[in-house]
Structures are given as C-alpha cells and as structure tokens.
C-alpha positions as a Markdown table, in Angstrom:
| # | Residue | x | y | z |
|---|---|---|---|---|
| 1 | Unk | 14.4 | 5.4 | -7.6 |
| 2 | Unk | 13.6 | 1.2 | -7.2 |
| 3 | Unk | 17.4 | 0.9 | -7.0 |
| 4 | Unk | 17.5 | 3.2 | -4.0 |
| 5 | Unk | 14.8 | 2.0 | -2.1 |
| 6 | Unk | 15.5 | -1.4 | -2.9 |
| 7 | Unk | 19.0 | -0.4 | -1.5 |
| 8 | Unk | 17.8 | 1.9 | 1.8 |
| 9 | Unk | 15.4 | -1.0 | 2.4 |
| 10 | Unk | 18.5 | -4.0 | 2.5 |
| 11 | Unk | 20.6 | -1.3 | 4.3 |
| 12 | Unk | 18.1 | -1.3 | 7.1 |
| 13 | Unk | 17.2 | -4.6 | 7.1 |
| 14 | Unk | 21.2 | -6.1 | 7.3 |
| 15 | Unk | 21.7 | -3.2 | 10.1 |
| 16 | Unk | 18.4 | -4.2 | 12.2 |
| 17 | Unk | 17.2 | -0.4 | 11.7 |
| 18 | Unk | 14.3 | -1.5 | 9.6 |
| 19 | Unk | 11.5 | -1.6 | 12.6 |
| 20 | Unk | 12.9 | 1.6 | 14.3 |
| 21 | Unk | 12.3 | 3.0 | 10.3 |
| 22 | Unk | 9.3 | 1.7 | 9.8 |
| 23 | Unk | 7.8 | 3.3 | 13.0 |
| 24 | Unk | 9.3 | 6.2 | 12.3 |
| 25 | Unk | 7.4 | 6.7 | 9.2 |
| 26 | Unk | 4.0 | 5.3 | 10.8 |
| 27 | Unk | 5.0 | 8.5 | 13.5 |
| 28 | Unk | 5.6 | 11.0 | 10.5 |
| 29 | Unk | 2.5 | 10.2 | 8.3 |
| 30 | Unk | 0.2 | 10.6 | 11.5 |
| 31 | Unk | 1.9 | 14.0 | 12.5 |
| 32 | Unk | 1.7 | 14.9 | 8.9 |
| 33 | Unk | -1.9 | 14.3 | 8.2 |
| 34 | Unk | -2.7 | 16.1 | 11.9 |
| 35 | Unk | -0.7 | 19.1 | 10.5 |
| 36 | Unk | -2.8 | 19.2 | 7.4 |
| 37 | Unk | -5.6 | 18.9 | 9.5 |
| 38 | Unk | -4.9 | 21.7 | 11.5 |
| 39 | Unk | -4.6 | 24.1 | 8.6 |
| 40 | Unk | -8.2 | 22.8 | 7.4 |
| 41 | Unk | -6.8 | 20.2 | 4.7 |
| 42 | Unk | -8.4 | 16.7 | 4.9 |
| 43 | Unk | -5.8 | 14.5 | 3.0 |
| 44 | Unk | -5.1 | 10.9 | 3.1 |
| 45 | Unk | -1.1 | 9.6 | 4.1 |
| 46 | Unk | 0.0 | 6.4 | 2.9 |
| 47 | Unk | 2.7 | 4.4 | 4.0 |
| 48 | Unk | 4.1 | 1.2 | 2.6 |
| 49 | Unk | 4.5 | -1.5 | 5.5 |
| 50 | Unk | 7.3 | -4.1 | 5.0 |
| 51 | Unk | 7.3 | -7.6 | 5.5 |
| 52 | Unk | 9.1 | -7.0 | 8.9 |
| 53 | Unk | 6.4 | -5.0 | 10.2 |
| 54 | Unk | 3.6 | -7.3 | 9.3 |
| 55 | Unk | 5.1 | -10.0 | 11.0 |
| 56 | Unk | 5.0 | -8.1 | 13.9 |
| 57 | Unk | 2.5 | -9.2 | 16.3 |
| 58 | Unk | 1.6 | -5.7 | 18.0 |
| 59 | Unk | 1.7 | -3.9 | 14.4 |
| 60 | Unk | -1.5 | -2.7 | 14.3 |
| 61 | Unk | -1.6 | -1.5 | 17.9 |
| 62 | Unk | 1.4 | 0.5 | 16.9 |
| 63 | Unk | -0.5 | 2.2 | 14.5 |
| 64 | Unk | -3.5 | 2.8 | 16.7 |
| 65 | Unk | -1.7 | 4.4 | 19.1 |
| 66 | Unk | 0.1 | 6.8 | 16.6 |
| 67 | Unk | -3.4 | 7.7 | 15.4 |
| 68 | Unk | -4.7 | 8.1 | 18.9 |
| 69 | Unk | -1.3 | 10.0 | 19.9 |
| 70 | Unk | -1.8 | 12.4 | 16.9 |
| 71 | Unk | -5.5 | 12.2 | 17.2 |
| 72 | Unk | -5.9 | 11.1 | 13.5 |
| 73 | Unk | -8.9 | 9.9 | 12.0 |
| 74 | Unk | -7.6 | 6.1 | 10.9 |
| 75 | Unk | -9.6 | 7.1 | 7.6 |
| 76 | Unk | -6.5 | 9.1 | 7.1 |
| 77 | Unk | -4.0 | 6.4 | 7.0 |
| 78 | Unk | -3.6 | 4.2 | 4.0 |
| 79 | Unk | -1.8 | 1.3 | 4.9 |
| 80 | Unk | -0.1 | -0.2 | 1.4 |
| 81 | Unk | 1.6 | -3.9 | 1.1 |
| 82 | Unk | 3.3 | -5.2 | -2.0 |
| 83 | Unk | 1.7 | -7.8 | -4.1 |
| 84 | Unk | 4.9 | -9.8 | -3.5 |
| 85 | Unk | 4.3 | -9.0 | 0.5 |
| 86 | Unk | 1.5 | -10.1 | 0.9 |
| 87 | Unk | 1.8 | -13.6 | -0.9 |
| 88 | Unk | 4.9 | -14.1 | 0.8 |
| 89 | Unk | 3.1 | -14.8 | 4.4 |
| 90 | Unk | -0.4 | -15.1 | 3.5 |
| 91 | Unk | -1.1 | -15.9 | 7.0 |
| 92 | Unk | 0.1 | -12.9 | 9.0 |
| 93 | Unk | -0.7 | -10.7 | 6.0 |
| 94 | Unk | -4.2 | -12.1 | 6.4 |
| 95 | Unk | -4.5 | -11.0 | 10.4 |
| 96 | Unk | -2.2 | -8.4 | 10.0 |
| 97 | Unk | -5.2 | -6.5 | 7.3 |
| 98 | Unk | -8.0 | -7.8 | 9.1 |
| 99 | Unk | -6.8 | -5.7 | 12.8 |
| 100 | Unk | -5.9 | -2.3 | 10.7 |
| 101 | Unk | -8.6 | -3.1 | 8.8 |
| 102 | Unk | -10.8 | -3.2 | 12.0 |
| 103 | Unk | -9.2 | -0.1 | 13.0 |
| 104 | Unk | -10.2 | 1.9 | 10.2 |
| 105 | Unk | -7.1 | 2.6 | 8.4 |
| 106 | Unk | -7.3 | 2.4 | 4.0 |
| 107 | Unk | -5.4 | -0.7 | 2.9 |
| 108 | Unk | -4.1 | -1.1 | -0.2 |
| 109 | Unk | -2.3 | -3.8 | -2.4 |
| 110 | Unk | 0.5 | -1.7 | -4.0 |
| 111 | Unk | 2.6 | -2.6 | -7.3 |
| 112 | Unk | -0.2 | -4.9 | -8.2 |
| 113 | Unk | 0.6 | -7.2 | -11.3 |
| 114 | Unk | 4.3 | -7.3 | -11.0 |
| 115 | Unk | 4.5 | -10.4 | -8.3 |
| 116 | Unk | 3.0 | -14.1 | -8.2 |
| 117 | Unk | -0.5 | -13.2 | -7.1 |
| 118 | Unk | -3.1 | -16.4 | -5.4 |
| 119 | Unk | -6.3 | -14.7 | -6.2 |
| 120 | Unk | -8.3 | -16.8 | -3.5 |
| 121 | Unk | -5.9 | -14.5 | -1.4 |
| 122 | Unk | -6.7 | -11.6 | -2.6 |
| 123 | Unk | -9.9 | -12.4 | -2.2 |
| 124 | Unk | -9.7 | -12.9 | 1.5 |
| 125 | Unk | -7.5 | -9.7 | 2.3 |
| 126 | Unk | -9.9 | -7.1 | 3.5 |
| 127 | Unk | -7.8 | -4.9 | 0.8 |
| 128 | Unk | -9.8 | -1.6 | -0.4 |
| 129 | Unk | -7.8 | -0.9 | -3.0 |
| 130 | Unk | -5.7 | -2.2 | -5.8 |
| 131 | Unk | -1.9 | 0.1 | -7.2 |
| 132 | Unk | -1.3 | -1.1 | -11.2 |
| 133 | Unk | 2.4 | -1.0 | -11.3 |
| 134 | Unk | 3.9 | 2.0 | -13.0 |
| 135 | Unk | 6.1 | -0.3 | -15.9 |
| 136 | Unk | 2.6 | -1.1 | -16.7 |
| 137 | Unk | 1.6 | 2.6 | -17.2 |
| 138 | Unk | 4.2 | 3.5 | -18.9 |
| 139 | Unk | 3.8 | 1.2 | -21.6 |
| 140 | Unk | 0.3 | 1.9 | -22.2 |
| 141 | Unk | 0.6 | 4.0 | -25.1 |
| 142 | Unk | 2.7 | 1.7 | -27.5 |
| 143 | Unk | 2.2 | -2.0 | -25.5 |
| 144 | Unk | -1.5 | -3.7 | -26.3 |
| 145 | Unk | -0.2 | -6.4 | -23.9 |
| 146 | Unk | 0.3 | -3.4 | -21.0 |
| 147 | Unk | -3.4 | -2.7 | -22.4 |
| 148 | Unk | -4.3 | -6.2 | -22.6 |
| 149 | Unk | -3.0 | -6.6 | -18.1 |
| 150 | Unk | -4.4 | -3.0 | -17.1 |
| 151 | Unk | -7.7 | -4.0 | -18.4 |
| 152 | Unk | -7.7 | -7.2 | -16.5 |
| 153 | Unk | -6.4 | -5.6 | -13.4 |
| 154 | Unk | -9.1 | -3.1 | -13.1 |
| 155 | Unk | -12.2 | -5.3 | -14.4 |
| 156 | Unk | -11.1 | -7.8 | -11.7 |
| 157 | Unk | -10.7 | -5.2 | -8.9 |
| 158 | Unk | -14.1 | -3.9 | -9.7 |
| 159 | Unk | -15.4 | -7.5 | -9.5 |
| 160 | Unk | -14.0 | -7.7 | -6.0 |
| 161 | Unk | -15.5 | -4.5 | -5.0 |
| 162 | Unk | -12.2 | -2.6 | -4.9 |
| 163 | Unk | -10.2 | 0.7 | -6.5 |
| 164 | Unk | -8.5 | 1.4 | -8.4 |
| 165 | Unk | -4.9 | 3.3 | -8.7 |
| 166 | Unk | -3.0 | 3.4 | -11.9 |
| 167 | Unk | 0.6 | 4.6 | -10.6 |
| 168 | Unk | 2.7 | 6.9 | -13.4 |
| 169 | Unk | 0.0 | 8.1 | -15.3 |
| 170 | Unk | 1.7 | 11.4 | -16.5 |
| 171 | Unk | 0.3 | 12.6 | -20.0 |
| 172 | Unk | -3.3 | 12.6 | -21.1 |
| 173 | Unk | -3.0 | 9.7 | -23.3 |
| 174 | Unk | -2.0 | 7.4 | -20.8 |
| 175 | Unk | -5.0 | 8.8 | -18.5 |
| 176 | Unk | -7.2 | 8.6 | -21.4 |
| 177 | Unk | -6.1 | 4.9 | -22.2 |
C-alpha cells in the first residue's frame, strides 16, 4: 500500500497532476461528508494535504470554498500533514495550519514518529491531533522499544494538549497495550 501511494504520489507530481489531485480530493471529502449528512450521519473526512498544496498560497481559501460550496461544517474536515511535511517548510506549514486552523477544519500531524521531528515546531503548529505510525503498532506486542516510542508519543501529545490516534491497531492486544 506505501509503495503505491508513494508511486501515485511521484506519478502525479513528475506529470504536474498533483494540484488538480489534490483538489479533487479536497472536492470529494466535502461532497462526501454533505452526503452523510444528508442521510443523518455526522462523520468526520480526512484528507492528507501534500507538500505541494501547502505551499500554495490560496490553499486554505480552496478549502473554504469547497466547505462553503458543499455547505460543510469545517468541523467535518480533518486536514492531516506528514511529520516529514511539515518539518520540511516549517514556515508555510506554520501559516498554512494557522488559516485552516482559523477556518475550523481538524488538523492533524499524520505518521507521527517516523520523520525528523523539531519539537519547538510542533509546538507552534496549531495541530489538534497527533497519528503514531502503524510500523509502530504493529510491533507493539513483541517490540518494548515500539512500547518504549508509543508511550512517549502519547505522554508528550497529552502534554501539548493534543490526541491521540494509534494507526493499525487491529487485535485486542495491541488496543489493550
């Protein structure tokens, strides 16, 4: 599955398809939570948002107007970045989360623990919401140093104030642990 995406994700970028994608999706998840809506379900999209589209300067106006064309509350939308993302332009990524962020969408740091994290940036991104990567998961059953990183992960996102989401968790041991 990383192989693919990693692989639609170059594909798009090499062919210059990877804006048209990424509002594509921003389009879909705000059509697809109004649908849900309208049949009385209240459910939360997320989309992940590449490094393209957070250097892109109208981004979150984008967005807005996808939630206002759909007429979606922005509680609705998660918007998730990489841990890699958003060190690699701690700038933008910084502006970028501090406009959706104003608009009312989620935001999330995804596949938390697997890049080169600053944490005086994660302090400043108006994140919600921390993602412990799924290798990390996995291993928790038979890995005390996949112990040893999940338990720092989530004792320093509740000292931030923030959630968290353990990604894979699919037996009752590993919920358990």
């Amino acid at each position: 599955k990383d192989l693919q995406e990693r692989l639609t994700r170059f594909l798009a970028e090499r062919h210059g398809l990877i804006v048209t994608l990424g509002q594509w999706v921003i389009e879909e998840a705000c059509r697809q939570a109004r649908a849900w809506r309208d049949k009385g379900l209240r459910m939360r999209v997320a989309i992940n948002l590449s490094v393209h589209q957070l250097r892109q300067p109208d981004l979150a106006e984008r967005i807005a107007a996808a939630l206002q064309r759909h007429q979606v509350n922005p509680q609705l939308l998660t918007c998730e970045i990489t841990e890699s993302t958003a060190m690699e332009d701690t700038r933008a990524t910084q502006e970028t989360f501090r406009r959706l962020g104003e608009l009312g969408v989620h935001l999330s740091i995804d596949d938390f623990g697997t890049g080169h994290s600053s944490l005086a940036y994660l302090r400043k991104l108006p994140a919600e919401e921390l993602k412990i990567d799924r290798m990390f998961v996995q291993d928790l059953e038979h890995s005390a140093d996949a112990r040893a990183v999940v338990d720092a992960v989530v004792k320093l996102a509740h000292a931030l104030g923030l959630k968290v989401v353990a990604e894979g968790v699919e037996n009752p041991r590993q919920h358990q642990i």
